[in-house]
DRENLUM-76598 format. One record per residue (C-alpha): residue in three letters; z negated, x, y negated. Coordinates in nm, 4 decimals. Example, Ala and Ser with C-alpha at 12.3 -4.5 7.8 and 13.67 -1.06 7.14 Angstrom:
2
zati resn: ala	c3: -0.7800	c1: 1.2300	c2: 0.4500
zati resn: ser	c3: -0.7140	c1: 1.3670	c2: 0.1060
This chain:
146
zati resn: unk	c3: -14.1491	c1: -0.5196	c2: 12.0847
zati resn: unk	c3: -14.1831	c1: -0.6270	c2: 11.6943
zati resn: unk	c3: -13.9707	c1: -0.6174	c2: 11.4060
zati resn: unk	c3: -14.1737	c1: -0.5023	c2: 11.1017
zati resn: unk	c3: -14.0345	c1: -0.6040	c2: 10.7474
zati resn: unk	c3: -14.1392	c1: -0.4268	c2: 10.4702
zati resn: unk	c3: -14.0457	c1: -0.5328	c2: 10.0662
zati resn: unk	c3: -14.1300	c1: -0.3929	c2: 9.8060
zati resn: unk	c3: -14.0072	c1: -0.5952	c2: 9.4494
zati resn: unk	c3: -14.1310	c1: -0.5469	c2: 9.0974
zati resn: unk	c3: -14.0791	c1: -0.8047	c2: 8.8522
zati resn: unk	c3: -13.9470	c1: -0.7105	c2: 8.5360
zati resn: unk	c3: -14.0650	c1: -0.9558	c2: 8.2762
zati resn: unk	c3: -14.3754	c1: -1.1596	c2: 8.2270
zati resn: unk	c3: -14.1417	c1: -1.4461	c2: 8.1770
zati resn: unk	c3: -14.0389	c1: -1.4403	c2: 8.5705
zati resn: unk	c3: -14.3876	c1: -1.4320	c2: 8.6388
zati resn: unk	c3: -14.5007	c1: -1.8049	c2: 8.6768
zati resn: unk	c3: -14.1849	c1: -1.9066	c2: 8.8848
zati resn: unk	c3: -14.1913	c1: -1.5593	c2: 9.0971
zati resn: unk	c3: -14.5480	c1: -1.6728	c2: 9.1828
zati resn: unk	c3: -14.4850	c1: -1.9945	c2: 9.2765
zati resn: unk	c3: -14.1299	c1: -1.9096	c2: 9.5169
zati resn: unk	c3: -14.3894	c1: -1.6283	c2: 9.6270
zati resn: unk	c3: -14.6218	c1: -1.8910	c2: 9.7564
zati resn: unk	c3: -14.3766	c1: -2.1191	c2: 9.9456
zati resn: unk	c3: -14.1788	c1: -1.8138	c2: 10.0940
zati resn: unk	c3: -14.5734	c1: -1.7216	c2: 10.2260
zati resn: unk	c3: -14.6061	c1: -2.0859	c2: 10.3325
zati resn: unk	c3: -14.2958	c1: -2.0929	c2: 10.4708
zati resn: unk	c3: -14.3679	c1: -1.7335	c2: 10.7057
zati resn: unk	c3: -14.6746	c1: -1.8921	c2: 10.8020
zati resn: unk	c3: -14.4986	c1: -2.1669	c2: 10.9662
zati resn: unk	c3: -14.1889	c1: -2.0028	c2: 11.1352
zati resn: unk	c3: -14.0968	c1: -1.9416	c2: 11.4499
zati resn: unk	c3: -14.1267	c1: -1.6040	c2: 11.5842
zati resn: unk	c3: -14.3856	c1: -1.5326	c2: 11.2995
zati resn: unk	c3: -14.6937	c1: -1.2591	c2: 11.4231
zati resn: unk	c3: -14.8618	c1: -1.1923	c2: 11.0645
zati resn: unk	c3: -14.8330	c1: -1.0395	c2: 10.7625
zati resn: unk	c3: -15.0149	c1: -0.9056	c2: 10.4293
zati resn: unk	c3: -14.8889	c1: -0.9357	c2: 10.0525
zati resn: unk	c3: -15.0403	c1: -0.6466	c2: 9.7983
zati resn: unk	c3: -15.0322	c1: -0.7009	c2: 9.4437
zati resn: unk	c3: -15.0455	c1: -0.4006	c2: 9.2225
zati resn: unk	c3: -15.0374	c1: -0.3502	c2: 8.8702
zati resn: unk	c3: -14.6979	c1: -0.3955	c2: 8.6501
zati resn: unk	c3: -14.6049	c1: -0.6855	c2: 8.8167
zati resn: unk	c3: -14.5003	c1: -0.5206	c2: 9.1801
zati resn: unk	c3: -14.5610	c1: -0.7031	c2: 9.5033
zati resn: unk	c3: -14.5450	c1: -0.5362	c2: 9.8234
zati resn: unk	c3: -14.5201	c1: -0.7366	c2: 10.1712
zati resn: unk	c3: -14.5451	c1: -0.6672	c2: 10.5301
zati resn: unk	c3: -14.4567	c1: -0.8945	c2: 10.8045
zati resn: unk	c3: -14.4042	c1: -0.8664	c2: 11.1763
zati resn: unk	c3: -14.1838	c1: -1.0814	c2: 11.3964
zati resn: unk	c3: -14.0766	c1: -1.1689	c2: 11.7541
zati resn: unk	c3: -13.7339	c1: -1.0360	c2: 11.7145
zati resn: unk	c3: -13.4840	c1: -1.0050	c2: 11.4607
zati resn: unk	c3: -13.3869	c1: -1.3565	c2: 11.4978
zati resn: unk	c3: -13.6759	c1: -1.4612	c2: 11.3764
zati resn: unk	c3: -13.6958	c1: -1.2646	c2: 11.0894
zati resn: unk	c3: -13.3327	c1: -1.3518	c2: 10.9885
zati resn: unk	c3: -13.4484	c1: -1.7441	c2: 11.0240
zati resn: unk	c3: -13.7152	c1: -1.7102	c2: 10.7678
zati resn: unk	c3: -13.5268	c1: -1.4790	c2: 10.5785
zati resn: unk	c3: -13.1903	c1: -1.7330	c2: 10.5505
zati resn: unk	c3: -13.3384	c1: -2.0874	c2: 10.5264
zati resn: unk	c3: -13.6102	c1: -2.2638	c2: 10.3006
zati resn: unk	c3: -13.7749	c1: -2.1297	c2: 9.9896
zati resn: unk	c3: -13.7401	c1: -1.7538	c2: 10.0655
zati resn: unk	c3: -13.3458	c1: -1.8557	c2: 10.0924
zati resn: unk	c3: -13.3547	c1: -2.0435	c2: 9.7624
zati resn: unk	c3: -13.5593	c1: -1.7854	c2: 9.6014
zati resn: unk	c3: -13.3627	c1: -1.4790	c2: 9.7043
zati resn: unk	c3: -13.0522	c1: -1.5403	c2: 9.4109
zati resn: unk	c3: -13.3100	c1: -1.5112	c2: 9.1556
zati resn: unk	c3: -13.4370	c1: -1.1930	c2: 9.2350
zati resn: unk	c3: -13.1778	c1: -1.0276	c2: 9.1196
zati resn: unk	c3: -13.2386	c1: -1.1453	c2: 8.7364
zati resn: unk	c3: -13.6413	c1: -1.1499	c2: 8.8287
zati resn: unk	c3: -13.6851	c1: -0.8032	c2: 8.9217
zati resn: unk	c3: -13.5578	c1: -0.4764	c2: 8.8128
zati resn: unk	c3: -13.7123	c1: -0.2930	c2: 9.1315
zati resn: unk	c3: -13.6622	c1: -0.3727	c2: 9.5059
zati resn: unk	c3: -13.6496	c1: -0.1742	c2: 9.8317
zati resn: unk	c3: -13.7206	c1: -0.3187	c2: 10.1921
zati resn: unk	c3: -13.6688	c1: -0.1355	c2: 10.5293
zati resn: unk	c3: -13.7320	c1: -0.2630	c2: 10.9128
zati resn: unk	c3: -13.7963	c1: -0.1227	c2: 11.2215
zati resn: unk	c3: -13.9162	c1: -0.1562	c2: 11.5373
zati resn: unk	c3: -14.2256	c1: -0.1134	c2: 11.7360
zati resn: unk	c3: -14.4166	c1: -0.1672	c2: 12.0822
zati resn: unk	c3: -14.6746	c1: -0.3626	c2: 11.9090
zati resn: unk	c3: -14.6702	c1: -0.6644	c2: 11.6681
zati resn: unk	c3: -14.9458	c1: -0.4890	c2: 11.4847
zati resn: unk	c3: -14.9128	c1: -0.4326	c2: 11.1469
zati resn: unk	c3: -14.9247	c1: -0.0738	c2: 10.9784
zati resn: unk	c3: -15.1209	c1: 0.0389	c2: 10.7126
zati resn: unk	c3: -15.0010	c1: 0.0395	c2: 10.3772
zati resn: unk	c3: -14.9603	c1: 0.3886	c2: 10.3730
zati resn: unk	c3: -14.7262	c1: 0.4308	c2: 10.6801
zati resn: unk	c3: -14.5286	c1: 0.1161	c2: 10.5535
zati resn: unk	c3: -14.4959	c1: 0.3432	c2: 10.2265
zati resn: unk	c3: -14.3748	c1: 0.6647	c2: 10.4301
zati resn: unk	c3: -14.1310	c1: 0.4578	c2: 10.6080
zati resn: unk	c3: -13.9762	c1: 0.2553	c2: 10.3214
zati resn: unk	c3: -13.9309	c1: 0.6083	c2: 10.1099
zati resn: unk	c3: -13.7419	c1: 0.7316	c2: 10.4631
zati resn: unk	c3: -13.5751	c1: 0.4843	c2: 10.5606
zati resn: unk	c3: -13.5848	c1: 0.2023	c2: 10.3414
zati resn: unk	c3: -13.2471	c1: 0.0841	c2: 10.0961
zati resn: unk	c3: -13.2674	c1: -0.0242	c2: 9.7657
zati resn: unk	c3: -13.1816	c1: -0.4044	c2: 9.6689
zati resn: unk	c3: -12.9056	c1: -0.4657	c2: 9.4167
zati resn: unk	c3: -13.0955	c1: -0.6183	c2: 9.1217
zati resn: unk	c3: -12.8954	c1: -0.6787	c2: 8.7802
zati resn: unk	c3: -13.1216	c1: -0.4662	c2: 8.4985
zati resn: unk	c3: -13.2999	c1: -0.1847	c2: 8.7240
zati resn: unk	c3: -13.5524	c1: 0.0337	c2: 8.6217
zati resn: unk	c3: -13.4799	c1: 0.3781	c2: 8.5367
zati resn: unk	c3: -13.6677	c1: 0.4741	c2: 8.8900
zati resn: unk	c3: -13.4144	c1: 0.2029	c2: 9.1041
zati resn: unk	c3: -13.1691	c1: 0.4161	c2: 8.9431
zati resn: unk	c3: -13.2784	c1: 0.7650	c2: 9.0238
zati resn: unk	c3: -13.4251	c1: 0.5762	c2: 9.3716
zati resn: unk	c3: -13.7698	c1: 0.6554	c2: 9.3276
zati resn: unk	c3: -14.0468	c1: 0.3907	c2: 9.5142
zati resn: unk	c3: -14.3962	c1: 0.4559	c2: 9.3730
zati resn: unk	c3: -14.6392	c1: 0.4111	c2: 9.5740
zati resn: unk	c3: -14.8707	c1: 0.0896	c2: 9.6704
zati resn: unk	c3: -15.2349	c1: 0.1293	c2: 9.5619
zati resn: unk	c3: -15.5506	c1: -0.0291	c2: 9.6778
zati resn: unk	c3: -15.5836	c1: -0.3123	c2: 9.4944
zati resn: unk	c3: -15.8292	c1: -0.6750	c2: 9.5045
zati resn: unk	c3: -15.5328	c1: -0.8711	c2: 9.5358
zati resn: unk	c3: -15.4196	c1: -0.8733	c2: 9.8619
zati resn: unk	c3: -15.3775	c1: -1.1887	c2: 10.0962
zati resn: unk	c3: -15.3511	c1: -1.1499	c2: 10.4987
zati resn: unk	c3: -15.1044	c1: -1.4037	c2: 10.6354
zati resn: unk	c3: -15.1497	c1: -1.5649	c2: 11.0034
zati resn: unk	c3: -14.8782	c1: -1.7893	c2: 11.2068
zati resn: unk	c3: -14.9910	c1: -2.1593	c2: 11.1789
zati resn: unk	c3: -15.1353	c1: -2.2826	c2: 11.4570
zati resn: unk	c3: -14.9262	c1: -2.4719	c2: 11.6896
zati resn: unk	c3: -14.9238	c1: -2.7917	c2: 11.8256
């Protein structure tokens, strides 16, 4: 068994960008490195909204990343950051990760919307747009350990 993680955040302000990027890349870094990680992907698509998927040993695991280090520190500021957000989890027999399109069909399902402080007009009326192809996407692995 794996616990999937899907997020889906949208940042609201080219302002946020710079420092969204940069807790973006040490919550990655961070995944990479934890215990109970089995992979990921990160899609960028256009108007600043970043999509993730991540698989985990257990729910423990995923709670560890999710509660300690940069993805912990970075978490409060989402709420100012981004006026979209949305994340669902299940579980599955395999650690492998879906495609982008069921991750979309399950997160429009099942998924619950984020409390962020200035939401779009589509977090209000709880609408998730679709992820699209895009260049910009980044495969994350579990480091290797010692």
């Amino acid at each position: 068994m794996a616990l999937i993680s899907v997020t889906r955040l949208r940042v609201r302000s080219f302002i946020y960008l710079p420092q969204f990027l940069r807790d973006t890349v040490k919550s990655m870094r961070q995944a990479e490195r934890g215990i109970g990680f089995l992979g990921g992907r990160l899609l960028v698509n256009a108007k600043k909204v970043f999509w993730t998927i991540t698989s985990w040993k257990d729910e423990a695991a995923m709670n560890a990343f999710r509660t300690g280090g940069a993805h912990r520190s970075a978490m409060p500021k989402l709420l100012s950051w981004c006026d979209e957000a949305a994340v669902v989890h299940w579980n599955q027999e395999s650690s492998e990760l879906p495609s982008w399109h069921e991750a979309y069909r399950l997160m429009v399902k099942e998924g619950k919307l984020s409390k962020v402080n200035y939401p779009s007009p589509a977090q209000v009326l709880n609408r998730i747009p679709a992820p699209e192809p895009s260049r910009l996407e980044r495969t994350l692995k579990p480091a290797p350990s010692d």
